[in-house]
C-alpha positions in Angstrom: 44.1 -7.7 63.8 45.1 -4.7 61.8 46.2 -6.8 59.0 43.1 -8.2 58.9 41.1 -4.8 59.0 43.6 -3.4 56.4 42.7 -6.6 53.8 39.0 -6.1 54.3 39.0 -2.9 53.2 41.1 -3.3 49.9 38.8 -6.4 48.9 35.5 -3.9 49.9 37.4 -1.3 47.6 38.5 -3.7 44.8 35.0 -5.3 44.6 33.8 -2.2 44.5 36.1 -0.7 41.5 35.6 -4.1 39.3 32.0 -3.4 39.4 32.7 0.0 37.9 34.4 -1.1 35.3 32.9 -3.7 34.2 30.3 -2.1 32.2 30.8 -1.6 28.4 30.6 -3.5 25.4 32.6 -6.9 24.6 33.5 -9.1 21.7 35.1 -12.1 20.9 35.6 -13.1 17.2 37.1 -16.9 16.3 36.9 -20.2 15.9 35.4 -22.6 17.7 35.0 -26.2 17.5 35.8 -25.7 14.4 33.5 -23.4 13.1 33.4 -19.2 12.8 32.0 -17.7 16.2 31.2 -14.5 16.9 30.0 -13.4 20.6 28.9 -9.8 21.6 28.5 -9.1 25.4 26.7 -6.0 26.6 27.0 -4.6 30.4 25.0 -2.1 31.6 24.2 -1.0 35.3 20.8 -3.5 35.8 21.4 -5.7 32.9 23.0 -7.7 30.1 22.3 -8.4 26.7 24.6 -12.0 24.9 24.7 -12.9 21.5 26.9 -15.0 19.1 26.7 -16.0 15.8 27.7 -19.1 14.7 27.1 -20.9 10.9 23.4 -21.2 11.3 22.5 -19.5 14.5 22.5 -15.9 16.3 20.7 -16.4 19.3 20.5 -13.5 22.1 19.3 -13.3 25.5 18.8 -10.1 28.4 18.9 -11.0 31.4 20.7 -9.5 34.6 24.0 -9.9 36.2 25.7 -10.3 39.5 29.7 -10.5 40.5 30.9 -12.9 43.8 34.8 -12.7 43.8 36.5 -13.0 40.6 33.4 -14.3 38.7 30.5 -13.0 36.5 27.7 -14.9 36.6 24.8 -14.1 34.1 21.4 -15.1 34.0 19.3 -14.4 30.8 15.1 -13.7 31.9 12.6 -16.3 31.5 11.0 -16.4 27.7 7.3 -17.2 27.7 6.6 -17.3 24.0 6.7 -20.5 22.9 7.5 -19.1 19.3 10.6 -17.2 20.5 12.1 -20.3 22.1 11.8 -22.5 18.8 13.2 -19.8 16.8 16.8 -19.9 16.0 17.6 -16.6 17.6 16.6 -18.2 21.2 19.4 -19.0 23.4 19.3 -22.4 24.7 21.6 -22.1 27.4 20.4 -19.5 29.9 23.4 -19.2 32.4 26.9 -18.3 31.9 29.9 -18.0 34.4 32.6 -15.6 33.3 36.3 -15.3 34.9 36.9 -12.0 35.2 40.3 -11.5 33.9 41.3 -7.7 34.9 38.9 -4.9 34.0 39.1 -5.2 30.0 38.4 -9.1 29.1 36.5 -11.8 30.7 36.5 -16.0 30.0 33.6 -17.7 29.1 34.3 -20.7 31.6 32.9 -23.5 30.1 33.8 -22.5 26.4 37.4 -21.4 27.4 36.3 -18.5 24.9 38.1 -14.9 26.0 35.7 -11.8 25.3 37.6 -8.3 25.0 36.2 -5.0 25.8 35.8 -2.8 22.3 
């Protein structure tokens, strides 16, 4: 029972110091499928702001964020505009999950793309 108490209370205090320093400014800067890509991931307390640039494209989205275990999951805000999402700086895909890979980088799961914090 007391190892059990003991383990509760590092994961409270782990969770706890990964959400701390998580926030901060990130970058990744490659190739991709074959082409140039550039992503830039901002942290703050309440929110997130996601771009890349790619040959003919530098979407964005804000959105907010929220951590379960060893993931990040981001969820950009609803755009109403109609003109905003038919522009090429709207970003199509509106959810990302991100590994969280000690407190300076973090894996874009289903890109297998590694962002590192500047």
């Amino acid at each position: 029972m007391r190892k059990l108490g003991i383990f509760c209370l590092s994961f409270v205090i782990c969770s706890c110091t990964t959400k701390k320093n998580i926030y901060g400014n990130y970058q990744y800067k490659g190739v991709s499928n074959g082409f140039p890509k550039e992503y830039n991931l901002s942290i703050r307390k309440d929110s997130f702001d996601i771009s890349y640039k790619s040959q003919d494209a530098k979407p964005n989205c804000v959105g907010s964020w929220e951590i379960f275990q060893d993931t990040l999951y981001l969820r950009c805000n609803k755009e109403n505009i109609v003109t905003n999402i038919l522009s090429n700086g709207y970003m199509n895909k509106r959810n990302y999950k991100l590994k969280i890979i000690g407190d300076q980088k973090f894996k874009i799961i289903e890109e297998n793309i590694i962002l590192i914090k500047k």
